[in-house]
N, C-alpha and C positions, 0 to 999 in steps of 0.2 A: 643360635638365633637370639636368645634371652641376653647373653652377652652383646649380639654386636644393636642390639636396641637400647642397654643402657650407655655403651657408645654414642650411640647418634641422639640420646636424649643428651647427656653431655655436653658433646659439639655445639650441640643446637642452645641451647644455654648458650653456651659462650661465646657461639656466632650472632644470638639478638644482642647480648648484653654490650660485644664490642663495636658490632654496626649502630646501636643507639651512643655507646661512647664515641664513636667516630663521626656521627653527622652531629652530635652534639658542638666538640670541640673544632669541627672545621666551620661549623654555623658560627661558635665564639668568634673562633680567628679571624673570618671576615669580617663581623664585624667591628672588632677591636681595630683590625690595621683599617679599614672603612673610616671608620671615625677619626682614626689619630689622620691619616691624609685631611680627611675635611679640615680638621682641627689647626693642622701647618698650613694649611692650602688658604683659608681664611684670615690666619695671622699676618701672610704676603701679602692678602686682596687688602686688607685695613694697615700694613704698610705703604702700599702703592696708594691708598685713598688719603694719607696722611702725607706722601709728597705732592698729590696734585692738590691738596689744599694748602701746599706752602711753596706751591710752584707757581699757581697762576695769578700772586698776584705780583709777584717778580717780573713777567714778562717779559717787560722793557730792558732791566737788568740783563736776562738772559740774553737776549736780542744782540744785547751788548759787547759781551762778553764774546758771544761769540765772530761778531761782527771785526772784535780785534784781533782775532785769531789768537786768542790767548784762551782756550777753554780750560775752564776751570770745574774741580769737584767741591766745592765750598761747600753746595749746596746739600753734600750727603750728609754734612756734619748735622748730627741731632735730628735727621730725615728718615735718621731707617735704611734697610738694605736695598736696593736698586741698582740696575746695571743699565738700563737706558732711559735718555729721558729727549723728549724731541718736538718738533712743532710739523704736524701734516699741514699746510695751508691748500685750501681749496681748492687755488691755482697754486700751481707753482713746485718747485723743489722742497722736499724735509729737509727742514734745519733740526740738528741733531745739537744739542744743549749739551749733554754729558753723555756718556759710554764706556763701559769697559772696552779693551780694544777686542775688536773682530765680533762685538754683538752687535747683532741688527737681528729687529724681528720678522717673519713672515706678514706684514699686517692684512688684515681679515680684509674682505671685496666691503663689507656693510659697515665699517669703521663707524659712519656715522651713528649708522643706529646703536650699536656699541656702547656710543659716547650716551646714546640716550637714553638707554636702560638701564644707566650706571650701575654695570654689570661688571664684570672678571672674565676674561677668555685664556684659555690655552694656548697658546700657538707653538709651531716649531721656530729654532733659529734657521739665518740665512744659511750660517757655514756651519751648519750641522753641531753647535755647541748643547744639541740637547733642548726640552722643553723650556719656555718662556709662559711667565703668568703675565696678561698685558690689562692696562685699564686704561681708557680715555676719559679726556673730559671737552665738552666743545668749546671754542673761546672765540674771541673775534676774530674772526677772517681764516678759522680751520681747528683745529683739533689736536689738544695737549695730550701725547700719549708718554706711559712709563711703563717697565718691565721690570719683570723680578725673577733670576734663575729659579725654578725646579730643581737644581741637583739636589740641594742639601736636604728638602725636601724627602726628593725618590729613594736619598741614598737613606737616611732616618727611618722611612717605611719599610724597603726594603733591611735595613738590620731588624727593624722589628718584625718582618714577614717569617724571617731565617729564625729568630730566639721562639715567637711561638709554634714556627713547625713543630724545630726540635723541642722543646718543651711539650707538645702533644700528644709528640711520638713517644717521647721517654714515660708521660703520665699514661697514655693507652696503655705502653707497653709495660707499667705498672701494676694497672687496674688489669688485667689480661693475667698476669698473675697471681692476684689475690683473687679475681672471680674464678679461677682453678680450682684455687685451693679451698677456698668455700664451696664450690659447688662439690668438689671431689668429700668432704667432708659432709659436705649437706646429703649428698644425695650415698655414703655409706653405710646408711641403716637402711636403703634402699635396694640398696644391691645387696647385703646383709639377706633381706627379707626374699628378694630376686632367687639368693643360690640355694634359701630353704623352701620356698616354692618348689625348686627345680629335683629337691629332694621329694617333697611331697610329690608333686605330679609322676615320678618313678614311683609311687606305692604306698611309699611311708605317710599312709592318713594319721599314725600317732605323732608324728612331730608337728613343730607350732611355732609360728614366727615370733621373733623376741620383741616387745613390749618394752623399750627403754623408757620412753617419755610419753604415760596414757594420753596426757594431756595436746602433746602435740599434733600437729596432721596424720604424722608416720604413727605415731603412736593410735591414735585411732583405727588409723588404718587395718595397725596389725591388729589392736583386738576387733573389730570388723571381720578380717580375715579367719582370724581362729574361734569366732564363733562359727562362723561356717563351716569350717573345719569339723567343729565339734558336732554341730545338727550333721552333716554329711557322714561322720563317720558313726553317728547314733545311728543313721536310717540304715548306712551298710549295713550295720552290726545288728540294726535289729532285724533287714532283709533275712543274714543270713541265720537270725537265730529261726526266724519262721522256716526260711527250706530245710535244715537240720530238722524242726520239729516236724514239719511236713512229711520227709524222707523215714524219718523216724515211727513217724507214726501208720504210712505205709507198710514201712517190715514188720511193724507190728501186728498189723491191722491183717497182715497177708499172714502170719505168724498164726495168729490165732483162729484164722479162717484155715488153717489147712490140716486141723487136727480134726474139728468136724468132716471136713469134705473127706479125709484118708475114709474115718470111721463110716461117712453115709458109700463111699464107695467099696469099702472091704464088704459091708453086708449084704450091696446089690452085685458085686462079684459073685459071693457064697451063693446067695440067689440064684442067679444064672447060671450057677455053673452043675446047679443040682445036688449041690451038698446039703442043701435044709430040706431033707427031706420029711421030717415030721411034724403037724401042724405047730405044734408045741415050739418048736424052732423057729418057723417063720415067724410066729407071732412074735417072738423076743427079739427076733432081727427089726419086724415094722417097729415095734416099741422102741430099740434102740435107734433107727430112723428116726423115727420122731423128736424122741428126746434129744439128738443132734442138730434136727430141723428147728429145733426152738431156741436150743441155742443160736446156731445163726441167726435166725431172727430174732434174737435180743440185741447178739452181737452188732448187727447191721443197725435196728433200732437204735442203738448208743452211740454207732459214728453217725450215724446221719443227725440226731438230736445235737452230739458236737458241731460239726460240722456246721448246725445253724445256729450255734453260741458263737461259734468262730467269729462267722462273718456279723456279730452284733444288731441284729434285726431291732427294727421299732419292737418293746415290747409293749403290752397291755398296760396303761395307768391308772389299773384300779385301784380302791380301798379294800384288802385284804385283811377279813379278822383271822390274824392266824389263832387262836384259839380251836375255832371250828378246822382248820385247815390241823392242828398236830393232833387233836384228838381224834377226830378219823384216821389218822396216820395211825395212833397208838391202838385204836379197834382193829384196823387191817390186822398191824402187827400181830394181836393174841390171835387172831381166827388164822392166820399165816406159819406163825412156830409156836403153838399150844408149851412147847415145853421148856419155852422161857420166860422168865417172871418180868410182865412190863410195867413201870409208873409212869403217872404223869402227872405235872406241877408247873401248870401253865397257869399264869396270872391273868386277870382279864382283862379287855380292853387293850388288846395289844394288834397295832393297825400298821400293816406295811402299804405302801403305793407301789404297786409291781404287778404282777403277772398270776394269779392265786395256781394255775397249773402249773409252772414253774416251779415255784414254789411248794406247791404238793412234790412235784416229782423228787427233788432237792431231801424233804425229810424221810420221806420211802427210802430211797437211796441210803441213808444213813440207817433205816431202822434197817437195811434187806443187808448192812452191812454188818451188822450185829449179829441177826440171823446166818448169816454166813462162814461170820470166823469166830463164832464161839459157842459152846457145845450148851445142849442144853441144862435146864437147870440153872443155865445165867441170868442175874439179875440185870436189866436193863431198866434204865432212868433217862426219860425226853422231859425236858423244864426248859420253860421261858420267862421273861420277863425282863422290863426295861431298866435298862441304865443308862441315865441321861439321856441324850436324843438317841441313842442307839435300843433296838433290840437285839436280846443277845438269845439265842438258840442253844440248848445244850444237849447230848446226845451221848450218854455214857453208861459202860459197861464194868462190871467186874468180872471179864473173862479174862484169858491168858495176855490178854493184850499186845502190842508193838512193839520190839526191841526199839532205845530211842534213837539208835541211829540208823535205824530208817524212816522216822518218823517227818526227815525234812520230804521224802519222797512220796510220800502217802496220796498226793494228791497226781502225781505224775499218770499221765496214761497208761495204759497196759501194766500197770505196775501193780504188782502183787508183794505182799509186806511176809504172809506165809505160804509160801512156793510151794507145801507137801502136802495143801490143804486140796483134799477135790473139789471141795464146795468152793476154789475160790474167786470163781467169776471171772470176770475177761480185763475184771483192771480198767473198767472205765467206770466205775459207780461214782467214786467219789471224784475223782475230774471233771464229771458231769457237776456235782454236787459248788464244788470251787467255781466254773463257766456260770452255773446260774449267781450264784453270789455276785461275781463280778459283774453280770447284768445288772443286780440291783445294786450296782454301787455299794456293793457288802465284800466283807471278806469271809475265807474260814480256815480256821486254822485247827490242829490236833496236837492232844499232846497226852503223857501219861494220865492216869485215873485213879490216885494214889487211895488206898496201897495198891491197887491191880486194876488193871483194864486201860482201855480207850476211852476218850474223851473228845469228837468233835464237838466245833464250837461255830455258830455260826453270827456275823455281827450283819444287822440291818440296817438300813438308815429308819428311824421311824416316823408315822405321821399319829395326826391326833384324831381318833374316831367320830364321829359324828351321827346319831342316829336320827334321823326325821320322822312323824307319827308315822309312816306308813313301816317301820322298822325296818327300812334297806340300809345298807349304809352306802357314805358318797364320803369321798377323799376331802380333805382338808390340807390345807398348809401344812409341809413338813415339821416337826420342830427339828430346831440347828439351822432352819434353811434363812 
């Protein structure tokens, strides 16, 4: 199909371009051979108007002449070309003055009027010698008429009718070549672009039509073309990076849902089946219930808080003193793992426009991660403070810390850095942690904690504090912004 369209785009070029060359030069031709007939036709008419001003005043002469039967052509000498010259009278018989032999004209019914519009006519001959040009003029007692063959004429137009046929035909048939070859040339970055489309539309989103001349039409064209290309095979690519992570996060999500569920159903089996038989038992079974049941409901709690990072909700745009927001973080922390050492080195006046829940939950997460994967006796250090328009969050430990090459995945779902840890949670702490960042137009990043440990870091956009006499605070203009 894409083939026989640049065919008929083609044709069709070259069927307007020849039908405008073709009515152009048949409009010429007419009127070229048009004008050269008027041209001769008018030369005869001011011929014949130049014998009857050197005819009539001869008359008598004439009269004469022929009265002796001696007719004479005297009269052509220095007269011009003429083949009849004659006298209509009123009454009476035409007397014929000169003649080539066997011409005589058809004369018109309104001769008269003829003579009086000193005008030019056409006529046929009597014996068929072909078209006659005739002019009268009136004289006393009838009407001086003369004639002038059309051959030489018709024959003159007629070669010039033949030299511009053929001369039309042989220039169309020129120009019908060279509009080929230009269009076949013009339009080969088109077809070009035509047969990698036709790649493309089989699959291949990574190929790109080629770009010879940016500046031309085609050339626009394609880069037009392959930006599109390139947004469409972004949106593919990033469709399918979300159902990957979607799918992914599913087997995960089912993955870690089904170690509790084993465990709350092995205990209501033993249960039912009468093997706890002593209070002592059951109560370690409900205890281990429970502590399963909590787990899933943490579990659940962290996809579902994803789950609404995901889809990017309005958040809250308030002024957040984090100050107040990481020292309550850092109080939980000591009443939560008594047997880790916590600091904190928070600078004042440090004012985010966000979500301060969010945000709370975000440092929890980092300090419950510390709690988590590192034994106690660890010294943990939370410190803030600005640099430039950013605040920067920091969250570090000197415990066993993260091999670094797991440290690109740190933030990944379900993803656990040490696998053999019991304590090590369900692997969504810190992707939670990343999700609120990226709400607040923040990043965060991890890295070594030299010499030992981890080091989340978290970056903010920052605003400038404001406190009013009633000591609340209200957001201000970002700085950067």
């Amino acid at each position: 199909m894409p083939r026989r369209r640049r065919l008929q785009l083609r044709t069709r070029v070259l069927a307007g371009v020849l039908a405008v060359t073709v009515v152009a030069f048949v409009a010429f031709d007419a009127v070229a051979v048009a004008e050269l007939r008027r041209y001769l036709i008018h030369r005869v008419d001011s011929t014949l108007e130049t014998v009857l001003n050197l005819s009539s005043p001869h008359l008598d002469r004439l009269f004469y002449e022929a009265g002796t039967g001696r007719p004479t052509l005297a009269l052509r000498l220095g007269l011009g070309s003429y083949n009849y010259l004659a006298f209509v009278p009123d009454h009476g018989s035409t007397v014929v003055f000169d003649a080539e032999p066997g011409v005589a004209p058809e004369l018109p019914a309104d001769l008269h009027r003829l003579a009086a519009s000193q005008q030019a006519q056409t006529v046929a001959a009597k014996h068929g010698s072909g078209q006659l040009r005739l002019r009268a003029r009136s004289v006393s007692g009838g009407t001086l008429v003369v004639t002038a063959s059309l051959q030489e004429v018709n024959r003159t137009v007629g070669q010039l009718l033949i030299i511009v046929i053929i001369g039309s035909a042989v220039a169309v048939g020129v120009i019908a070549l060279g509009v080929v070859l230009v269009v076949r040339r013009g339009l080969r970055p088109l077809e070009s672009m035509a047969a990698q489309a036709d790649r493309i539309n089989a699959g291949d989103l990574t190929h790109r039509v080629g770009e010879d001349d940016p500046g031309s039409e085609v050339g626009r064209l394609a880069t037009a073309l392959n930006g599109m290309l390139g947004r469409i095979e972004g949106s593919i690519q990033e469709r399918e990076a979300d159902q990957d992570l979607m799918r992914r996060f599913f087997a995960d999500a089912s993955h870690e849902l089904r170690t509790p569920l084993a465990s709350l159903r092995a205990n209501a089996e033993l249960y039912q089946q009468g093997v706890l038989s002593q209070p002592e038992q059951v109560d370690e079974a409900m205890r281990r219930i429970g502590l399963e049941a909590q787990r899933m409901s943490r579990l659940v709690d962290d996809m579902l808080r994803l789950a609404r990072l995901d889809q990017r909700p309005t958040q809250q745009h308030d002024a957040v003193d984090l100050r107040a927001v990481l020292e309550g973080c850092v109080e939980r922390a000591r009443l939560d793992a008594p047997g880790h050492r916590w600091r904190s080195d928070v600078a004042p006046d440090l004012v985010v426009d966000g979500d301060e829940e969010l945000l709370r939950r975000a440092v929890d997460n980092l300090v419950a991660n510390v709690h988590a994967h590192t034994p106690p006796g660890t010294t943990a250090t939370l410190s803030a403070s600005r640099q430039g328009p950013s605040i920067v969050i920091d969250v570090s430990d000197d415990g066993p810390g993260v091999p670094e090459d797991r440290l690109p995945r740190i933030f990944d779902r379900f993803y656990r850095a040490d696998t053999q840890s019991s304590r090590s949670g369900s692997g969504l702490g810190l992707a939670i942690v990343s999700e609120i960042a990226a709400a607040h137009e923040g990043t965060a990043t991890a890295g070594l904690n030299y010499p030992r440990g981890l080091r989340v870091t978290l970056h903010l956009p920052g605003a400038s504090l404001i406190l009013p006499a009633n000591g609340s605070t209200r957001p201000a203009e970002r700085s950067g912004q």
